[in-house]
C-alpha positions as CSV (number, residue, x, y, z in Angstrom):
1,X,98.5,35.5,-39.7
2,X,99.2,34.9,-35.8
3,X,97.1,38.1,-34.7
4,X,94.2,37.0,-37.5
5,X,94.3,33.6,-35.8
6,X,94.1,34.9,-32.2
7,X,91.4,36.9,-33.2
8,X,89.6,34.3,-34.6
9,X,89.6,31.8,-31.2
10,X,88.0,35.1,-28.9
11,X,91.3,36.9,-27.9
12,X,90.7,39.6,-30.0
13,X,92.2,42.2,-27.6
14,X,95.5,40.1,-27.8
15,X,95.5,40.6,-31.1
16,X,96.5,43.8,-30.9
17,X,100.6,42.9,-30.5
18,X,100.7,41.1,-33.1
19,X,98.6,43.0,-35.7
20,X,101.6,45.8,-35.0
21,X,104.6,44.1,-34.8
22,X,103.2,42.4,-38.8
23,X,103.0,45.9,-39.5
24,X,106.3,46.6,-38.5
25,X,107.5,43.3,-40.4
26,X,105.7,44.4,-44.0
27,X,107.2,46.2,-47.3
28,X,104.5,48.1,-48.4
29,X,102.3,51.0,-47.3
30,X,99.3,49.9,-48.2
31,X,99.7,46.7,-45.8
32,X,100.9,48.7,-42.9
33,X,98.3,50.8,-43.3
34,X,95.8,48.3,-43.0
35,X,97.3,46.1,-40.5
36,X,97.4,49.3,-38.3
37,X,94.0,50.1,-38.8
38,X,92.7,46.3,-37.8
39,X,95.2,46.9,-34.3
40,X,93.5,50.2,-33.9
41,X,90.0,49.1,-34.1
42,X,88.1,49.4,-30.7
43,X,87.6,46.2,-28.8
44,X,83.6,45.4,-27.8
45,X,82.2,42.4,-25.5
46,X,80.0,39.9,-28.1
47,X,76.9,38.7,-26.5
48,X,78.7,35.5,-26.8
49,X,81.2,35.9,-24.4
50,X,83.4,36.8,-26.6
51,X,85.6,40.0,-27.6
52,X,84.8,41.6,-31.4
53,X,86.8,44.5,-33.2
54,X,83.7,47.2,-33.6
């Protein structure tokens, strides 16, 4: 939840922490999985200003 909301206010590449450490946290495979896959997803500069996962 803390990485999605970091994401969410532009500090997308700070997300990264805390997408991994959640993946560290969960049970399943399936959610580590995934949670690894949203921290491993390159990083891109938005037109806005902001940071975006590609």
């Amino acid at each position: 939840m803390r990485a999605h909301l970091v994401q969410m206010t532009g500090g997308t590449a700070g997300a990264t922490a805390p997408y991994r450490e959640a993946a560290g946290l969960t049970g399943t495979q399936a959610e580590r999985r995934c949670l690894l896959g949203e921290a491993d997803r390159p990083v891109v500069s938005g037109g806005d200003g902001r940071d975006h996962r590609a």
